[in-house]
C-alpha positions in Angstrom: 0.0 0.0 0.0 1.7 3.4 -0.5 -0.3 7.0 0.2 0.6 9.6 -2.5 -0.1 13.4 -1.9 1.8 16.6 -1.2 2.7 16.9 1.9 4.7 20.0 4.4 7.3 17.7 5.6 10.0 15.0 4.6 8.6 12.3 7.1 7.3 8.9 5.8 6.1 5.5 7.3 6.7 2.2 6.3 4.0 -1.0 6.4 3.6 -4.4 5.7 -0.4 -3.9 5.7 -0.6 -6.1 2.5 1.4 -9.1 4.0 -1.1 -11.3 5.2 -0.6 -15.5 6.4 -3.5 -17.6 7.1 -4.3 -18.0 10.5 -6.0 -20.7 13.0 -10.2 -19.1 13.6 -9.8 -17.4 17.0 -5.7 -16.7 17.0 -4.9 -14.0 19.0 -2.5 -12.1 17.2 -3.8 -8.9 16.2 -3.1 -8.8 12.2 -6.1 -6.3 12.2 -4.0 -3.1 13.8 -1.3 -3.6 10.6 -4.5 -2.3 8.0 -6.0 -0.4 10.9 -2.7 2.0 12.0 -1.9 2.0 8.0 -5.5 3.7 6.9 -5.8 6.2 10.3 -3.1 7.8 9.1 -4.0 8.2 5.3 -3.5 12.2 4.3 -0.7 12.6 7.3 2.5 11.6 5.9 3.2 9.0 2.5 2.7 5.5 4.3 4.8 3.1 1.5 5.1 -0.8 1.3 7.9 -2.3 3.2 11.2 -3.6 1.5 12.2 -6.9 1.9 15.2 -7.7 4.5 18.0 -9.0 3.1 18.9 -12.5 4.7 22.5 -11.4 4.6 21.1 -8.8 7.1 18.9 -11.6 9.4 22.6 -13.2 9.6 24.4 -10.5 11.0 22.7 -11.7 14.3 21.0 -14.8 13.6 22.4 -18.4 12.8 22.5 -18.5 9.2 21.4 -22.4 9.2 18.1 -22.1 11.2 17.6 -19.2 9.3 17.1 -21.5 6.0 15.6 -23.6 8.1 12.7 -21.2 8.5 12.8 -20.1 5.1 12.4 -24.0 3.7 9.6 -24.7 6.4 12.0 -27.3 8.5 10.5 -26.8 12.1 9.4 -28.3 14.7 5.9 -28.0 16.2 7.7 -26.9 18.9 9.3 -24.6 17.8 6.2 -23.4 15.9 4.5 -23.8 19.3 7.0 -21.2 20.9 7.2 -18.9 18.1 3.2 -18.8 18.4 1.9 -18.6 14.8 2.1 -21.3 12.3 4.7 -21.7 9.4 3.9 -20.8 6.1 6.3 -18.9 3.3 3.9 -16.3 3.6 4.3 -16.3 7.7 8.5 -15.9 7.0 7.7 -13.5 4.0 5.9 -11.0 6.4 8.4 -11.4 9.1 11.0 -10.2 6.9 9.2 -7.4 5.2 8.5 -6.1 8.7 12.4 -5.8 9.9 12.7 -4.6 6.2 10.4 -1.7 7.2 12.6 -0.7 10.6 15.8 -0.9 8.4 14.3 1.5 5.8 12.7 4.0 8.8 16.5 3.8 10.5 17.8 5.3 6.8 14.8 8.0 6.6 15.8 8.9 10.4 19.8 9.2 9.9 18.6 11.1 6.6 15.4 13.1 8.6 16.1 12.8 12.3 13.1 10.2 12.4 11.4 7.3 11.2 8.8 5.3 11.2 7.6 1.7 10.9 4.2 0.7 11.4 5.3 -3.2 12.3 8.8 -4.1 13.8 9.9 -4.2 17.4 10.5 -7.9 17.5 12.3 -8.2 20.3 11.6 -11.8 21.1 13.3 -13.4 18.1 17.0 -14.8 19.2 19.8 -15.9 17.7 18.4 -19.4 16.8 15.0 -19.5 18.5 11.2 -17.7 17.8 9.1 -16.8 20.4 6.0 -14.6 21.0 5.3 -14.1 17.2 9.2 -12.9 16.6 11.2 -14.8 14.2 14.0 -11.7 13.6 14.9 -9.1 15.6 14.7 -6.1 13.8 16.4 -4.2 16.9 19.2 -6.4 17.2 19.6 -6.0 13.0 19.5 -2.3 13.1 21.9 -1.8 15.8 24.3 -4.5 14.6 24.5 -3.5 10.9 24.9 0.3 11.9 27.8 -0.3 14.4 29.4 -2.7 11.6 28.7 0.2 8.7 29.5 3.0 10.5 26.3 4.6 10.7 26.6 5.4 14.4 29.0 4.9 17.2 27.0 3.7 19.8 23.1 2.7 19.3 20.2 2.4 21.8 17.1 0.4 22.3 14.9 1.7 24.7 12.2 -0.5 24.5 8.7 0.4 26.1 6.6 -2.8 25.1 5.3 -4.1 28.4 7.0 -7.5 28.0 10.8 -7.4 28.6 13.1 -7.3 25.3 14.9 -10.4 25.8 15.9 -11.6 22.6 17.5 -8.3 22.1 19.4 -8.1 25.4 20.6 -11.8 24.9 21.7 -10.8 21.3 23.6 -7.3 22.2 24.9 -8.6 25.4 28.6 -7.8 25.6 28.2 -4.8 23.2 29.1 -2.5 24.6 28.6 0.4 21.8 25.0 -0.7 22.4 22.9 0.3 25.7 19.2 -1.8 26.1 17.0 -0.1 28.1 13.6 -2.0 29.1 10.8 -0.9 31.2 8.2 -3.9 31.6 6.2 -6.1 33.5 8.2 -7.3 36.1 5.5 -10.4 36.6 4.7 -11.1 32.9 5.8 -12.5 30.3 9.0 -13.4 29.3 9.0 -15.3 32.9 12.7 -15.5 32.5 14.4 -12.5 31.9 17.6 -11.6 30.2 20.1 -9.1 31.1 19.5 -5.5 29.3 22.0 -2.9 30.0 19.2 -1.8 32.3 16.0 -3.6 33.2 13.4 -1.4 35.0 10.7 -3.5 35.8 7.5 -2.8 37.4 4.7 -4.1 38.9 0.8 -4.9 37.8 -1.3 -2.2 37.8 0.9 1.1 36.7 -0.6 3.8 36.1 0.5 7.0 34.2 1.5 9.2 37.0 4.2 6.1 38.1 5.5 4.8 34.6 6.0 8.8 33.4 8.0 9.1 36.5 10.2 5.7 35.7 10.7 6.8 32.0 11.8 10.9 33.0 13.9 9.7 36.2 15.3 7.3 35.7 15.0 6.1 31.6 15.9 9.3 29.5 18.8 10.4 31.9 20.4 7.1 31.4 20.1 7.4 27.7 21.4 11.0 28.3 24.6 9.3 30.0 25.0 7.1 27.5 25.3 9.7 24.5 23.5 7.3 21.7 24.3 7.8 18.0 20.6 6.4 17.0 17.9 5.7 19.3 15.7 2.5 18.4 12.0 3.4 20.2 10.0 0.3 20.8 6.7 2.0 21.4 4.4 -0.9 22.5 1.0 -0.2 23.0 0.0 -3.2 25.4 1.1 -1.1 28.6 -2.9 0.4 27.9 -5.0 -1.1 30.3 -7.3 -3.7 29.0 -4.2 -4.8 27.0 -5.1 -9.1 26.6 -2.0 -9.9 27.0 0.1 -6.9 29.2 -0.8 -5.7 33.2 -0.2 -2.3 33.2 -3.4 0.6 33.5 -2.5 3.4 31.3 -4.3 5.7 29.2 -4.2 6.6 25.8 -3.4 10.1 27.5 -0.6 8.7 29.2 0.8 6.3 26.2 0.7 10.1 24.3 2.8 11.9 26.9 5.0 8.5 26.8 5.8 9.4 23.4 6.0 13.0 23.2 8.7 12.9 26.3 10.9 9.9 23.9 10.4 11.8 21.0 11.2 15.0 22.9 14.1 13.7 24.3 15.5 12.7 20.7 15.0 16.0 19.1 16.5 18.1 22.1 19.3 15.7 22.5 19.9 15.8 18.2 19.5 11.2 17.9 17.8 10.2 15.0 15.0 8.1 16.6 13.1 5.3 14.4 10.3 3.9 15.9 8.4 0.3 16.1 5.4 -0.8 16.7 5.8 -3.7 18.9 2.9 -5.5 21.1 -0.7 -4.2 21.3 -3.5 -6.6 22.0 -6.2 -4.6 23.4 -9.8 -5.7 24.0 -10.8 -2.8 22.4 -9.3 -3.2 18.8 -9.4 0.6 18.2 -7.7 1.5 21.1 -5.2 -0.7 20.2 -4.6 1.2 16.6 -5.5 4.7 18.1 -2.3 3.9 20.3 -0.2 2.7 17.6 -1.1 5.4 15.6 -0.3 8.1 18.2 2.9 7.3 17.8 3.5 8.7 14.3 1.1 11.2 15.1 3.1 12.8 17.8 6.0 12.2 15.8 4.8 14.3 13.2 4.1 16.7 16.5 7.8 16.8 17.5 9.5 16.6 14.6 7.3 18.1 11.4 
């Protein structure tokens, strides 16, 4: 799907809207939000088709034989089971069109100062293993191929999904040119954590007043320490209360100011900042794209 139209600024978002897989009757993943976040924001900025990933790319932090694995359909139900979806070609097809759409939105935002893709923030996928509907890790990509191309000297993920990033932790562990930052669900799923740079997990319930406090206090001055070259935003929208699958109680009001203080940060501090979908599995479908789409929205805000 792409958007044409004149519009007073250089921004653009990226989607894999037209990617589709069939799926079980009942599965919970939410491939309505992709269509949903895609047409809400028709007439606000160009909103193009994703480019594929290269597998070269996928290798530069996954195992290059489960890889082609994946791509020839040679799983396990098991591994099927943990990755949560079932295989198809068109399953791996979508997974890399989404990572494809991060690596295109971190170009537009070392080009722009930000971009944007409306899928992405896999952070579950590691180096040989798929879990809760990851199979790459578009964050662990991004930050490994612009350290290796010299696109920035140090990178950071500060991921706000309310699930803890633990593919990417395990995968940038030892990195030290590159700083994850997770605040989560200290009680929910993954049930064993990783190690991130720093983990700053908190309890059922949050509400906006605490988790705005976390992310000012404590989050952006460690990012501020840390002096990033890039700033990967994983801007889950499951911390909204009534989220299926997250335990946190914020508002849509609250996920807004979230975003604006991130996206403030970036622009004061001069990081380029490409943002990522990640989780959102609301009871309330539209909440969950209203959230999603905030995010560009106040993007456009900050930086347009």
């Amino acid at each position: 799907m792409s958007v044409s139209g004149s519009f007073p600024h250089p921004f653009r978002a990226y989607t894999p809207a037209a990617y589709t897989f069939p799926l079980p009757v009942g599965h919970r993943f939410p491939a309505y939000k992709y269509a949903g976040v895609a047409e809400s924001l028709r007439g606000l900025l160009p909103v193009l088709d994703t480019p594929p990933l290269r597998w070269a790319d996928a290798a530069r932090v996954h195992d290059p034989v489960w890889l082609r694995r994946w791509r020839r359909g040679e799983v396990t139900a098991a591994e099927e089971r943990a990755f949560g979806l079932p295989w198809s070609p068109a399953v791996v097809e979508r997974a890399r069109r989404a990572a494809g759409g991060s690596l295109a939105a971190l170009h537009d935002a070392l080009a722009q100062g930000w971009g944007a893709n409306l899928a992405g923030g896999t952070h579950h996928a590691f180096r040989d293993r798929a879990e809760g509907f990851c199979l790459v890790n578009d964050a662990a990509i991004l930050t490994r191929l612009a350290l290796e191309e010299g696109l920035a000297r140090r990178v950071a993920v500060l991921d706000l999904d309310v699930h803890q990033g633990n593919g990417t932790a395990a995968l940038l562990a030892g990195e030290a040119r590159a700083f994850t930052l997770s605040i989560h669900g200290e009680r929910n799923y993954p049930f064993r954590k990783e190690t991130s740079s720093l983990d700053l997990g908190l309890p059922d319930g949050v509400t906006d007043a605490d988790y705005l406090r976390v992310l000012c206090e404590q989050a952006l001055p460690a990012l501020d320490a840390f002096r990033p070259g890039v700033l990967l935003y994983l801007a889950g929208a499951d911390v909204l209360a009534g989220d299926r699958f997250g335990r946190f109680a914020l508002t849509l009001d609250g996920v807004r100011e979230r975003n604006r203080a991130v996206l403030g940060w970036a622009r004061e501090a001069d990081v380029p900042v490409v943002t990522m979908m990640a989780g959102g599995y609301n009871r309330d479908h539209g909440l969950t794209v209203a959230a999603h789409a905030s995010t560009v929205q106040d993007g456009l805000d900050v930086f347009a």
